[in-house]
C-alpha positions in Angstrom: 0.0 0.0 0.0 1.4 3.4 -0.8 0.7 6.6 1.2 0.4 10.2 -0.6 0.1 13.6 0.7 -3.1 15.5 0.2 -4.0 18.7 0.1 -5.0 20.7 3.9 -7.4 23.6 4.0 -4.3 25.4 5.2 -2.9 24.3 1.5 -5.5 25.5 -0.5 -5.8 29.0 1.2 -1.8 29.5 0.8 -2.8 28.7 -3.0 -5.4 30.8 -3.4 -4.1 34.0 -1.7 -0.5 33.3 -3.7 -2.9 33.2 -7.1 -5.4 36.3 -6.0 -2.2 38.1 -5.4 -0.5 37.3 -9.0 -3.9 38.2 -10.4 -4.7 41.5 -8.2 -0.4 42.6 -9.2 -1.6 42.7 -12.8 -5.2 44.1 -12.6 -6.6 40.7 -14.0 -10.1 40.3 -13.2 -10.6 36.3 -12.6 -11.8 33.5 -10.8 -9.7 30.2 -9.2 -10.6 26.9 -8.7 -8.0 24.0 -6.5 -10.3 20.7 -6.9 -8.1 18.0 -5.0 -7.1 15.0 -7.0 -10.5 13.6 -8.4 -11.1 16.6 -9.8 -13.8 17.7 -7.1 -14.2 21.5 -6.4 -12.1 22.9 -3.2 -12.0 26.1 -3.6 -13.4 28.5 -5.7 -13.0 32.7 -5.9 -14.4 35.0 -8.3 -12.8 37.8 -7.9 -14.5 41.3 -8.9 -15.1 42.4 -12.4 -14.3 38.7 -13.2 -17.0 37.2 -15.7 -20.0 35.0 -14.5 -18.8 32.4 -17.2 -15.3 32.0 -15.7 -17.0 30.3 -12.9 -17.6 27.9 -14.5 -14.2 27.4 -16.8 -12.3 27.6 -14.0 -12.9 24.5 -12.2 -13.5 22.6 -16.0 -9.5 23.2 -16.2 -8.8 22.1 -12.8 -11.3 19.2 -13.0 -9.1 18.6 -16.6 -5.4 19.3 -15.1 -6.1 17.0 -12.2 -7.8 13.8 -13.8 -5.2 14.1 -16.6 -2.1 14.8 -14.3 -0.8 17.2 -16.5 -1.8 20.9 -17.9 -5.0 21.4 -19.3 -3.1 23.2 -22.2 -2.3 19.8 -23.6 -5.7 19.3 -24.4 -5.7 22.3 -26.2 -3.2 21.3 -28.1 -4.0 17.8 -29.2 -7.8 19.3 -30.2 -5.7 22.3 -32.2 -3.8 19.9 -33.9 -6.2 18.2 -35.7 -7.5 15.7 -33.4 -10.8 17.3 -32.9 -12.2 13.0 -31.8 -10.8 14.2 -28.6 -13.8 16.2 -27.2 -15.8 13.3 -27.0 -13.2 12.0 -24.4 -15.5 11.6 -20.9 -15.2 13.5 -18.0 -13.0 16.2 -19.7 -14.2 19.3 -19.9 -12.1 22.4 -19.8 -10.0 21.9 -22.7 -8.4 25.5 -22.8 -4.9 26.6 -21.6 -5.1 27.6 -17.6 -5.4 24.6 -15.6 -2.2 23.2 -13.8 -1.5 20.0 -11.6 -0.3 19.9 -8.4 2.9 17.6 -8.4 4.7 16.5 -5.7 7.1 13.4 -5.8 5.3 12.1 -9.2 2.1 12.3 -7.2 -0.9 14.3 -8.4 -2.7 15.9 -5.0 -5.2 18.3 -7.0 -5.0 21.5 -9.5 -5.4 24.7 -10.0 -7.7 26.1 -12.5 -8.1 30.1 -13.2 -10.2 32.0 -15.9 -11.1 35.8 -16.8 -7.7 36.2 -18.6 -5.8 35.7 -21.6 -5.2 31.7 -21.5 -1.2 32.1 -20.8 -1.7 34.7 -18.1 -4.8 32.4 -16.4 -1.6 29.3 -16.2 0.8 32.2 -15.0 -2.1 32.9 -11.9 -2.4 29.0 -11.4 1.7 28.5 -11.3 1.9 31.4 -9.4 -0.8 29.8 -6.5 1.5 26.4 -6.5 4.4 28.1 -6.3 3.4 29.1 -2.6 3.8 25.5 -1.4 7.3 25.7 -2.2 7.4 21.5 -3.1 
């Protein structure tokens, strides 16, 4: 039997204020999701002026980052590059750049997903939030 770390409350509250903080520095208007890793909602922040859509996108690309292990932009990619079969793929949902896993010792513990932004600056807010564990 192996053991694996999860994520605390204490965790996800680090993550979020490091992420609001990366997003409030640039003026970005968004909202952030941390789902644990199952993809299942731990957090979620819309911050003001952020769109009422982004609520939803957010935790679609943590949901995505965390059940696939890896960034949610690699969807994006494999749909942009001609393999479009891929949106019929279950339980897979936000396909767009701007949800990132949590890693720790080749374990997945959750992810972070962020919307209201261009796609590259909603992954900078997401790194930015894991960066505050300091793994």
């Amino acid at each position: 039997m192996k053991n694996k770390p999860i994520l605390e409350l204490s965790d996800i509250k680090m993550i979020a204020a490091a992420a609001e903080a990366e997003a409030m520095k640039n003026n970005w208007a968004v909202t952030i999701a941390v789902v644990d890793d199952g993809g299942h909602l731990l957090w979620l922040q819309r911050l003001d002026g952020a769109a009422a859509i982004s609520a939803h996108i957010a935790p679609a690309k943590a949901h995505t980052a965390a059940l696939g292990r890896r960034e949610s932009k690699f969807y994006e990619e494999v749909i942009n590059g001609g393999r479009s079969s891929f949106l019929s793929a279950p339980e897979i949902k936000g396909l767009l750049e701007g949800g990132v896993p949590i890693l720790k010792d080749g374990e997945c513990l959750g992810a972070v997903g962020v919307s209201g932004v261009k796609s590259s600056e909603d992954a900078q807010i997401a790194r930015a939030g894991i960066a505050a564990l300091r793994f």
